[in-house]
C-alpha positions in Angstrom: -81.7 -61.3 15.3 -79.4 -64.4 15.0 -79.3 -65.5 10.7 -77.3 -67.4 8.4 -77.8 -66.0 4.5 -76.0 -68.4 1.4 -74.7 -66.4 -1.1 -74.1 -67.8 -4.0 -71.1 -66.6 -5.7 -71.5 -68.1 -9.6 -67.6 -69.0 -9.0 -67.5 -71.2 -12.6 -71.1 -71.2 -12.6 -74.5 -70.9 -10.3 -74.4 -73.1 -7.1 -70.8 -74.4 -7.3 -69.4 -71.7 -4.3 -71.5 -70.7 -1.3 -70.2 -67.7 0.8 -72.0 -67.9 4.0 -73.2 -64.5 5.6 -73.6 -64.2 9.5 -76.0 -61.7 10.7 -76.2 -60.3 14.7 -78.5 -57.7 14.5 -77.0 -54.9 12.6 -73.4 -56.8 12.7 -72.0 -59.1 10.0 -69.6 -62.2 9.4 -68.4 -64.1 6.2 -67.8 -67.6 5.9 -65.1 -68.1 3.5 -64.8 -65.4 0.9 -64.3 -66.9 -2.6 -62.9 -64.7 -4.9 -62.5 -61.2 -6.1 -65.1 -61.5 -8.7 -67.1 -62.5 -5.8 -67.3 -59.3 -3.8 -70.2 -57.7 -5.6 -72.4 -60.3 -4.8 -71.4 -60.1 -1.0 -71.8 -56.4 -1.2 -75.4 -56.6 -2.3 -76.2 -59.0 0.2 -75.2 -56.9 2.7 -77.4 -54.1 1.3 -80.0 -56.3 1.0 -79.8 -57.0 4.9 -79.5 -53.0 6.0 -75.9 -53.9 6.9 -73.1 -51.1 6.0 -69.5 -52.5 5.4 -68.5 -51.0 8.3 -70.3 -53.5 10.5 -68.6 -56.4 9.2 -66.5 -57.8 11.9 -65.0 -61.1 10.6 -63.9 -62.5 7.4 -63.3 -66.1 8.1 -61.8 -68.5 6.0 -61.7 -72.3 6.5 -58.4 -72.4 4.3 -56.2 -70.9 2.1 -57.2 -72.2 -1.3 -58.5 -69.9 -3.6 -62.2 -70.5 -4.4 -62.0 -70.3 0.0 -60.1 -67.4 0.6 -59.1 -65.7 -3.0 -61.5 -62.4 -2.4 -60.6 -61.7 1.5 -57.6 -59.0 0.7 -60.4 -57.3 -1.5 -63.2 -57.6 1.0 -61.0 -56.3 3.9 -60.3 -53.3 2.1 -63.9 -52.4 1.2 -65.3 -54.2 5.0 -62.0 -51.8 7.3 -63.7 -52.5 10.4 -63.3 -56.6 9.4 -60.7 -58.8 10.8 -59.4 -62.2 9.0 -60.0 -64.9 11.0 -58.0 -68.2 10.3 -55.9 -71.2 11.1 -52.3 -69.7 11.9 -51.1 -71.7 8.9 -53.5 -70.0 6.8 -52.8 -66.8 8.1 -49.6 -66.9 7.1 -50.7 -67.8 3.5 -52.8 -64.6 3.1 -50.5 -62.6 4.7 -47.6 -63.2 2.3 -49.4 -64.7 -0.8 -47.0 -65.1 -3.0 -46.1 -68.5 -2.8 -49.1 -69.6 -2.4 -49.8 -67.8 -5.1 -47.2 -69.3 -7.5 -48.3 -72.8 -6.2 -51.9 -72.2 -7.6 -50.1 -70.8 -10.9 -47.7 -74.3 -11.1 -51.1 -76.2 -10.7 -53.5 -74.2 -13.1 -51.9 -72.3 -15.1 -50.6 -67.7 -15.4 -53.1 -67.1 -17.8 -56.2 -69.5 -15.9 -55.0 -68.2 -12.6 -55.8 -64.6 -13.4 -59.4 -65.6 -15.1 -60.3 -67.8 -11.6 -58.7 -65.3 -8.9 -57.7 -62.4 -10.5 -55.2 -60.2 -8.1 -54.9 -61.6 -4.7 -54.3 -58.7 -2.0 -52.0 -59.4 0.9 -53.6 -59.2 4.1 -52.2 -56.6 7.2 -50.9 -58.6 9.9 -52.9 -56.1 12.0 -56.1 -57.4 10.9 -55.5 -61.2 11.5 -57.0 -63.2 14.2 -55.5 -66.9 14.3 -57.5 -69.1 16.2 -56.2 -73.1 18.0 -57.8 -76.0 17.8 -61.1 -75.5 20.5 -60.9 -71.9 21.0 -64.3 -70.0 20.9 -65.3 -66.6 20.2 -68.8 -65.2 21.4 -70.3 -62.7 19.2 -73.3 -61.1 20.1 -75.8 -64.1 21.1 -73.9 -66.8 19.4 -71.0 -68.9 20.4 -68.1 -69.7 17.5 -66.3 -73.1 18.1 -63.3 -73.2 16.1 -61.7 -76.8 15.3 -58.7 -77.6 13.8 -59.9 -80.2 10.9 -57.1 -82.2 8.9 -57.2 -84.0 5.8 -58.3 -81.6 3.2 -55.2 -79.4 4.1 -53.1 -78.9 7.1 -54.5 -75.6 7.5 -57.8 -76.0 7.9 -60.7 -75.2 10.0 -64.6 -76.1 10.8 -66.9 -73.7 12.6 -69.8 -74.5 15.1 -72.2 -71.5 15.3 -74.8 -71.7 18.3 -77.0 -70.3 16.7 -78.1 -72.4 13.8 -76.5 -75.8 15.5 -74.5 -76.0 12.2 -71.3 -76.4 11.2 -69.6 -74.5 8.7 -67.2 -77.0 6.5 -65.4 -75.5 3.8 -64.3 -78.9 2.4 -64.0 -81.1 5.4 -67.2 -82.8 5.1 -67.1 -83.5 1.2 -68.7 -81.4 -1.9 -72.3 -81.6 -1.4 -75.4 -82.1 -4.4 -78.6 -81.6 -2.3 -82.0 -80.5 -3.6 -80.3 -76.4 -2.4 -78.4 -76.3 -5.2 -79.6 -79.1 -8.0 -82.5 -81.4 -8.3 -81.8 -85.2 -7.8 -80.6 -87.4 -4.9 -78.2 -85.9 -2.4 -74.9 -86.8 -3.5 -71.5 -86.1 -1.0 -68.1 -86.7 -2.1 -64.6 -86.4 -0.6 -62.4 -83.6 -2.0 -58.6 -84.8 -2.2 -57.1 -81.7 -3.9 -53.2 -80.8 -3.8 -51.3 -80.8 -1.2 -52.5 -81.8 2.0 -55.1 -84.7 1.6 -54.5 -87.5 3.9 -57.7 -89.7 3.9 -56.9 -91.1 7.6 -57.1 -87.2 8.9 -60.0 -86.6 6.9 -61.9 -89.8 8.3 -61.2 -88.4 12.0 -62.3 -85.0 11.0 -65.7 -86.3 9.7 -66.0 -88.6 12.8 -65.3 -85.4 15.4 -68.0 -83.3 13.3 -70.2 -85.5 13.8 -69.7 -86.1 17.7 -70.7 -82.4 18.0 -74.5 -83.0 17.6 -74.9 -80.2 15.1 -78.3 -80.2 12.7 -77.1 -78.4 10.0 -74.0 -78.2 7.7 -72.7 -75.2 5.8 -70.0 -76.7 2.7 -68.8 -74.3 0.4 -69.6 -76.5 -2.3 -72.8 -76.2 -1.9 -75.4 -74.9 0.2 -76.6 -76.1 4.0 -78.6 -79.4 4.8 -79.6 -81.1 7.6 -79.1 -85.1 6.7 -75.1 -84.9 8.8 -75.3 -89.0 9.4 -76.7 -89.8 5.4 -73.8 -87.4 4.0 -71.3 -88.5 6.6 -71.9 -91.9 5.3 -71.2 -91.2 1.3 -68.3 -89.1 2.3 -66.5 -91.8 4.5 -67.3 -94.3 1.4 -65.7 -91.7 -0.7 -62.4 -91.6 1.5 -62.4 -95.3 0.9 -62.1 -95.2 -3.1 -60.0 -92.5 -2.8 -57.7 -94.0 -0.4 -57.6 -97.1 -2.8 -56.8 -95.4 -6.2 -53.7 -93.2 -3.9 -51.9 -96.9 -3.0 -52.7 -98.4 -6.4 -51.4 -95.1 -7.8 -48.2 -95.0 -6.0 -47.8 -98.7 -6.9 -48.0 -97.9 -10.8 -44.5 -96.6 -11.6 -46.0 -93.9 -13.1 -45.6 -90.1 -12.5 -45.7 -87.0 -13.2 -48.8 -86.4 -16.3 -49.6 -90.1 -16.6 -49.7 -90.5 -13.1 -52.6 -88.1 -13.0 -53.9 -89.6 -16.0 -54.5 -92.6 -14.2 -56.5 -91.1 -11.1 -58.6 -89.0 -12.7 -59.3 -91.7 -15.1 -59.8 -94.2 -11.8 -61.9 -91.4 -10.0 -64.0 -91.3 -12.7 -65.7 -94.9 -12.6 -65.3 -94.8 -9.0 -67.7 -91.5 -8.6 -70.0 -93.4 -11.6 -70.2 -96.0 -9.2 -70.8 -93.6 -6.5 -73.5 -92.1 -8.0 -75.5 -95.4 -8.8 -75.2 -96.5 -5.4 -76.4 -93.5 -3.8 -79.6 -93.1 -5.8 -78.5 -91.6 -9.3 -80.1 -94.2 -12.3 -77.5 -95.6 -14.6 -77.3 -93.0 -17.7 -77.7 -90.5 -15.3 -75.0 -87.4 -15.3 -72.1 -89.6 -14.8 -70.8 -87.0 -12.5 -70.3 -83.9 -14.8 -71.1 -81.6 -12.1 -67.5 -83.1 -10.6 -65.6 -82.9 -14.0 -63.6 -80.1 -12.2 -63.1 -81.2 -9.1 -62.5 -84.6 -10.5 -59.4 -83.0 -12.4 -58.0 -81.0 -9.1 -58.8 -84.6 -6.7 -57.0 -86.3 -9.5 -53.7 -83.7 -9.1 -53.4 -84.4 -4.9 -54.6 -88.1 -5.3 -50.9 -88.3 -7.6 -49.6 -85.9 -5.6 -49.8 -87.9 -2.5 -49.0 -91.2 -4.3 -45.5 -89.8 -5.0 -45.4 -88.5 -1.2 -46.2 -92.2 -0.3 -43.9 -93.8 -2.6 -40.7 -91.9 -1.5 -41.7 -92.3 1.9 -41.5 -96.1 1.5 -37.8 -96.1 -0.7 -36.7 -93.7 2.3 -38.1 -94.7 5.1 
C-alpha cells in the first residue's frame, strides 16, 4: 500500500505547517519535519498507521529553514533507522547548525527563537543522504524525483512521488489557502523570506513544476490540491508584485528598519489587492492569515533590495 497522510503540526496555530507522511506498506517517509514541538504529532501518526519508528527510512527536508527542518535532529534520534535526505547545501546546515542557527536568532529574536524551535539537534554526517538536481530514489513501488528548485533559497528541493503524481513543495510553489485548510477561495502567494529569494529563479522553478505533469501538490503551508495551473497562475502574479516592491525598495534610500517598514507596508496592499482579484470580497480578511509571513517576506524583500543596490554601486 502506496499513501500520503498530512499531518498537521499546529506550528503557530492549526493548518499553518503540514508534515507530509509517506507510507509503503509497513515502511515510512517524512516530508519536511517542522519542529521539535512537532514530533508528537508525527509519532501518533505513525501509531495511528501500525508503523514503529524503526521503519522510518527518510526524513526529507525541502530546506533548511526552521518551520522545514527545525524537528529533524529530534526525529532522527527517536526514528534510528531514518536517514536525512536533503540538498547538499542544506545538509551542511543541519549538520553544523549553529550558524544557521544564530541567523534565525539575528532575524527573530533569543528569547522568540527558543518559543518557535526550541533546541535544534545537529545531525550525524552518517545519516545524511544529499541528493543533485534529477537524481531518483525508488522506494518500494514508488519512484522519488529530486529537483533542485531556486528562488525561495539556494538550498532547496521539490519532490515528485509516483505514487500520488504530486509534487511535494516546501515553499517553491507559494503558501497555499484551499478549502483543506480554511474555507473561502483558493488563495496562493509567493513566499520571499531572508536570504535567498530571487523572483527570476523562483519563476523558472514554478514553470519546471509544472512541465512535470503532476496532479497534486503537497506545500508545507498548507495541505495538498489538485488545481497546479490556477495556483501556478496567483503565484507567478505574486512574483510580479514582489519583484516590483524589491526594485522600488532598493530605489528608496532607505535601509535597515525603515527599509522593512516600507515592504511590509507595500506587501500589504499588494496581497489586499491579491485577495480581491482572486475571488476574496472587499472587507474580507485583508490577508491576516499572512500577517506573519507578510512580516518574514517583508525582511528578504529589504534584504534583497540592499543585495541589489550594492550590486549596482559595485558592479
Amino acid at each position: 500500500m502506496s499513501s500520503v497522510v498530512t499531518i498537521d503540526c499546529h506550528y503557530l496555530d492549526a493548518h499553518r505547517a503540514a508534515v507530509y507522511l509517506l507510507i509503503e506498506g509497513n515502511r515510512a517517509a517524512f516530508v519536511d519535519n517542522n519542529t521539535v514541538f512537532a514530533l508528537p504529532h508525527l509519532l501518533k501518526a505513525l501509531k495511528e498507521h501500525d508503523i514503529p519508528p524503526e521503519n522510518v527510512d527518510y526524513a526529507i527536508v525541502t530546506h533548511a529553514h526552521m518551520d522545514h527542518a527545525g524537528g529533524t535532529g529530534a526525529l532522527l534520534e527517536v526514528c534510528p533507522n531514518a536517514l536525512l535526505v536533503a540538498h547538499p547545501k542544506a545538509a551542511r546546515h543541519l549538520i553544523q547548525p549553529e550558524r544557521l542557527v544564530e541567523g534565525v536568532k539575528a532575524v527573530y529574536g533569543a528569547e522568540a527563537f527558543r518559543a518557535l524551535y526550541g533546541n535544534i539537534a545537529p545531525i550525524d554526517p552518517a545519516r545524511t543522504k544529499v541528493v543533485a538536481d534529477g537524481e531518483t530514489l525508488r522506494w518500494g513501488d514508488r519512484t522519488l524525483h529530486f529537483l533542485h528548485t531556486l528562488g525561495h533559497a539556494s538550498h532547496h528541493i521539490c519532490i515528485h512521488d509516483s505514487a500520488s503524481n504530486g509534487i511535494f513543495t516546501g515553499d517553491a510553489f507559494g503558501l497555499a489557502r484551499t478549502e483543506y485548510s480554511r474555507p473561502g477561495p483558493a488563495v496562493h502567494i509567493c513566499t520571499s523570506a531572508p536570504t535567498d529569494f530571487d523572483a527570476a529563479e523562483a519563476r523558472k522553478t514554478v514553470h519546471r513544476l509544472m512541465d512535470l505533469g503532476a496532479k497534486r501538490v503537497y506545500p508545507t503551508h498548507y495541505g495538498p490540491y489538485d488545481d497546479l495551473e490556477g495556483a501556478a497562475e496567483q503565484v507567478l502574479d505574486s512574483l510580479d508584485w514582489s519583484e516590483a516592491i524589491q526594485r522600488d525598495a532598493s530605489d528608496t534610500g532607505l535601509s535597515g528598519a525603515a527599509l522593512v517598514a516600507y515592504c511590509e507596508e507595500r506587501i500589504a496592499k499588494a496581497v489586499r489587492r491579491h485577495l480581491e482579484n482572486w475571488g476574496e470580497a472587499p472587507g474580507g480578511e485583508d490577508g491576516a492569515w499572512l500577517a506573519g509571513d507578510r512580516q518574514v517576506s517583508a525582511m528578504g524583500l529589504a534584504y534583497a533590495a540592499e543585495r541589489s543596490r550594492r550590486k549596482s554601486q559595485n558592479p
